[in-house]
Backbone as CSV, one residue per row, in Angstrom:
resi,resn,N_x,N_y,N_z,CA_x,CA_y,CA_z,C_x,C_y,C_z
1,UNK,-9.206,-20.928,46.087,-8.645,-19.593,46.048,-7.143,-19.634,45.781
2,UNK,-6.397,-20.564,46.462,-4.960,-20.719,46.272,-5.113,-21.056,44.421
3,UNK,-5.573,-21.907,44.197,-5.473,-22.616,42.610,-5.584,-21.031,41.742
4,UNK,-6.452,-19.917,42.324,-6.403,-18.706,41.100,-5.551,-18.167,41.381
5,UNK,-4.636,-18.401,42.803,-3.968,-17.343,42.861,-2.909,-18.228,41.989
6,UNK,-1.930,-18.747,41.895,-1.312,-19.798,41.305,-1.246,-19.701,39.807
7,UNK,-2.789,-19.827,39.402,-3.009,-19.472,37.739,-2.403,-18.271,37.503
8,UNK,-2.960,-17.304,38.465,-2.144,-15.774,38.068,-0.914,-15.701,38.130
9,UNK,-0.122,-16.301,39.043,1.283,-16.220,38.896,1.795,-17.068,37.854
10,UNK,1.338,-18.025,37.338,1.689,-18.988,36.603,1.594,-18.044,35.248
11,UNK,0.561,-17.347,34.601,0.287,-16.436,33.816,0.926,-15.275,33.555
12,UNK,1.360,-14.582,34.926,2.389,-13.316,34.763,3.853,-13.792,34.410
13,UNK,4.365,-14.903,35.239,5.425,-15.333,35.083,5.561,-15.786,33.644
14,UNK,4.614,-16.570,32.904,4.926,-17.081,31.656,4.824,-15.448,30.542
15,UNK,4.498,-14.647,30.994,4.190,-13.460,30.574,5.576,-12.774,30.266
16,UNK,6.083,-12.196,31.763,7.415,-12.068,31.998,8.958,-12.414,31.426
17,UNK,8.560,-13.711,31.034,9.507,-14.912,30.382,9.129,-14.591,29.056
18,UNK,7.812,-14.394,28.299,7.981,-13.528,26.829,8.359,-12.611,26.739
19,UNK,8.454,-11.834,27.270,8.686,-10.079,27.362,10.657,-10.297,27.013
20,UNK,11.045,-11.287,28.332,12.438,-11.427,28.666,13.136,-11.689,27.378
21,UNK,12.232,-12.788,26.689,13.054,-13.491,25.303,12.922,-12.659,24.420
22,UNK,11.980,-11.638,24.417,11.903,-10.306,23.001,13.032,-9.274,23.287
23,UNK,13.205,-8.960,24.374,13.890,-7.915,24.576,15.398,-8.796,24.334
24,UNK,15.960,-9.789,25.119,17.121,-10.357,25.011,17.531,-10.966,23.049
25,UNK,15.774,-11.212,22.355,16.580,-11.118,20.977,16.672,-9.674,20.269
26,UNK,15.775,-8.527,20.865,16.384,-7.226,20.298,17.694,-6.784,20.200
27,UNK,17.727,-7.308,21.764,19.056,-6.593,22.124,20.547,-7.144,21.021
28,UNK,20.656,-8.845,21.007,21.149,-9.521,20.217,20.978,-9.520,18.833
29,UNK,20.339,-8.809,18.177,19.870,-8.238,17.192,20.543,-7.155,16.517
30,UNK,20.203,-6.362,17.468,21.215,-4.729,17.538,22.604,-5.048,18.039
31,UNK,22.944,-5.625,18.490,24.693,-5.849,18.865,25.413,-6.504,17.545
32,UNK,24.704,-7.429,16.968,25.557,-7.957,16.169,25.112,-7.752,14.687
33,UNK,24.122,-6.762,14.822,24.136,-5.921,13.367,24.617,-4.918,13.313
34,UNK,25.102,-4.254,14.467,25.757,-2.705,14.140,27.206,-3.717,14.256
35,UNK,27.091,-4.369,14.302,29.107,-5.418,14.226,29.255,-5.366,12.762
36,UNK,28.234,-5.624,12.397,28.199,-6.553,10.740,28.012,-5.161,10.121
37,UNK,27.340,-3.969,10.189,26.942,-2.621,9.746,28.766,-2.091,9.839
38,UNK,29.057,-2.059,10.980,30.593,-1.170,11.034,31.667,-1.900,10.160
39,UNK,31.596,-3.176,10.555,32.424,-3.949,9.402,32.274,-4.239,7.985
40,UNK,31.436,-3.823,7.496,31.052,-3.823,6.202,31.472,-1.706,5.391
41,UNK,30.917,-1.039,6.625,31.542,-0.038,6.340,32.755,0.345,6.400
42,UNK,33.839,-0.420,6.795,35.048,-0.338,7.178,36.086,-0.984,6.193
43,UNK,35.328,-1.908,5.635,35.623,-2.945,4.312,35.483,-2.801,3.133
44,UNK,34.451,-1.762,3.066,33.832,-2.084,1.596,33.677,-0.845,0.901
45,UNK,34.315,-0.384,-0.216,33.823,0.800,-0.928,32.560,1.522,-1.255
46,UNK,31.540,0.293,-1.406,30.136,0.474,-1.697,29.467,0.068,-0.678
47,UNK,29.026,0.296,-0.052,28.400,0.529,1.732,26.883,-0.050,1.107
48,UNK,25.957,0.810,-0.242,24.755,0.572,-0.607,25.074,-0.710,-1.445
49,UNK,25.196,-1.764,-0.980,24.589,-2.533,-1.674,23.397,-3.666,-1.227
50,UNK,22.621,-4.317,-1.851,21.668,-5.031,-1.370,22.062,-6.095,-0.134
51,UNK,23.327,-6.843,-1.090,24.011,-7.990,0.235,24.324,-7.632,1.286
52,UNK,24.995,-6.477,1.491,25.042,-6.196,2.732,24.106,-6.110,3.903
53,UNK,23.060,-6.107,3.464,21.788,-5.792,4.037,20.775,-7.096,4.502
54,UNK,20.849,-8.134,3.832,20.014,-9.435,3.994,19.879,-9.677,4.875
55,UNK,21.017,-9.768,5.927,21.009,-10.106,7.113,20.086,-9.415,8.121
56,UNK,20.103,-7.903,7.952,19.446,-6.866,8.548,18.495,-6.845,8.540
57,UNK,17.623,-6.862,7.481,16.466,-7.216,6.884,15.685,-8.501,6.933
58,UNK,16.274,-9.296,7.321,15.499,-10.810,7.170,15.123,-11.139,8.433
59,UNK,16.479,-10.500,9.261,16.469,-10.854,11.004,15.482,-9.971,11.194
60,UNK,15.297,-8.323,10.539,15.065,-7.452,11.498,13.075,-8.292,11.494
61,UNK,12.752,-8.900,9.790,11.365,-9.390,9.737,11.608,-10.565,11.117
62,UNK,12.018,-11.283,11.153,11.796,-12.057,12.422,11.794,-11.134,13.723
63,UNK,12.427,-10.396,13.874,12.569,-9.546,15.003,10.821,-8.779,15.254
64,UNK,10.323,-8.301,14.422,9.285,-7.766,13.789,8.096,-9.024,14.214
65,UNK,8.026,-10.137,13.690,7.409,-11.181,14.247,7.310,-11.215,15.806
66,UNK,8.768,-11.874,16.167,8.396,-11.576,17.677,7.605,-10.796,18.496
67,UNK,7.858,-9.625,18.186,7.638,-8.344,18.893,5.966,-8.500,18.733
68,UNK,5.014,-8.978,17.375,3.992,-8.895,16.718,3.189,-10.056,17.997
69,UNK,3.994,-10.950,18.266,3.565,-12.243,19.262,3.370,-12.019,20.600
70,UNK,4.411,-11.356,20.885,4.885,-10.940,22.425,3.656,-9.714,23.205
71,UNK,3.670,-8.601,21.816,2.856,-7.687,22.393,1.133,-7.549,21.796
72,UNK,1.122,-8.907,21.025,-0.863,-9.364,20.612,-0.679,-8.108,19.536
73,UNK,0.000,-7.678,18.552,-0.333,-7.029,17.261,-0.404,-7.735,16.778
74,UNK,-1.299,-8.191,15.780,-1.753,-9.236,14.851,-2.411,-8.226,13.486
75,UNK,-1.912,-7.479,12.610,-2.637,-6.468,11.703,-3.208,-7.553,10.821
76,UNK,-3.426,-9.056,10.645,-3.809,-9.953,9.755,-5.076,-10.026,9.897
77,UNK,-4.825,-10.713,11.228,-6.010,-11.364,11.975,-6.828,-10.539,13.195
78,UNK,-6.815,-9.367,13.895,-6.792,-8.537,14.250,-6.867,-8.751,15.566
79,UNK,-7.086,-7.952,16.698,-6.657,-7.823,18.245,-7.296,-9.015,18.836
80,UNK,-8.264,-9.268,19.054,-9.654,-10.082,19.277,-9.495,-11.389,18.485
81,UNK,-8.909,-11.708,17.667,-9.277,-13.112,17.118,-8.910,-14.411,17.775
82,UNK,-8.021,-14.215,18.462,-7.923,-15.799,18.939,-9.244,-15.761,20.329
83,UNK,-9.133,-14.553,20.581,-10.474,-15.080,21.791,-11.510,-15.628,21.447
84,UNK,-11.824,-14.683,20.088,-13.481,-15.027,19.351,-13.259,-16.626,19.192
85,UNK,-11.968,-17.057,18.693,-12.101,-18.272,18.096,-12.287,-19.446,18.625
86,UNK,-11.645,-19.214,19.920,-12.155,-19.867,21.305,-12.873,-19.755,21.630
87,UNK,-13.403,-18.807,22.241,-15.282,-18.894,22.537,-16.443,-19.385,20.990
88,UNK,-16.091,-19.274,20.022,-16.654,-19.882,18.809,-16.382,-21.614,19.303
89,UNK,-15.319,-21.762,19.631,-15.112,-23.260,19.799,-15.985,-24.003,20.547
90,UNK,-15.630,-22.835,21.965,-16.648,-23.336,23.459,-17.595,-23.530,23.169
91,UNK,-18.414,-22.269,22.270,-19.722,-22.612,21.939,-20.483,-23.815,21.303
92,UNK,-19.560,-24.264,20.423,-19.878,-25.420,19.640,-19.456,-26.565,20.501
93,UNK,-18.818,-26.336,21.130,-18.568,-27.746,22.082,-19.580,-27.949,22.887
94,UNK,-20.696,-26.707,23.404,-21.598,-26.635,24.495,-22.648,-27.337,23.509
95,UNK,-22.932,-26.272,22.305,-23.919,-27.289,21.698,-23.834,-28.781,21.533
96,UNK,-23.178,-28.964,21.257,-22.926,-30.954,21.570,-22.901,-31.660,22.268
97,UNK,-22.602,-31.044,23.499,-22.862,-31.561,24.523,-24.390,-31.342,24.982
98,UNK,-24.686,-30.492,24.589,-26.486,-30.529,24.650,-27.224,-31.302,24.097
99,UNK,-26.642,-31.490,22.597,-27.687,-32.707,21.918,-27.895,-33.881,22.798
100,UNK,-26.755,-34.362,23.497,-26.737,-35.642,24.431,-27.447,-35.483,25.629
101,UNK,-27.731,-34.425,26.177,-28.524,-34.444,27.086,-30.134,-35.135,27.239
């Protein structure tokens, strides 16, 4: 009984600790792109241009990733797939272990 309780904390906590690292790279995300956003508007005659933007855009797709990891959106592979794929596994591992029986 102690060992599930343990798993569960071991599980929320590692849970917790994803949540912590998404939000702490949002946040770092948004601080030092509205830096790079104000200083570019402050600098530059042409505000629209593509370069200015790479940064915004490339981070914001990683940012976008994270978030996709952290909170199980997967639009590829869909909600359910890594479970199926594991129990697909289990299953085939059970069968083999049956032939030897």
């Amino acid at each position: 009984m102690e060992n599930i309780n343990k798993d569960k904390y071991n599980k929320a906590k590692k849970r917790v600790e994803e949540l912590k690292g998404f939000y702490i790279h949002l946040a770092i995300y948004v601080v030092i792109n509205t830096f790079i956003l104000i200083n570019i508007s402050l600098r530059s005659d042409s505000f629209w241009q593509w370069e200015h933007f790479i940064t915004l855009v490339a981070w914001g797709l990683g940012v976008l990733f994270h978030a996709s990891k952290t909170f199980g959106f997967n639009p590829l592979l869909g909600k359910d797939w890594e479970e199926r794929q594991i129990q697909k596994y289990m299953d085939e591992d059970k069968e083999e272990m049956n032939k030897y029986k």
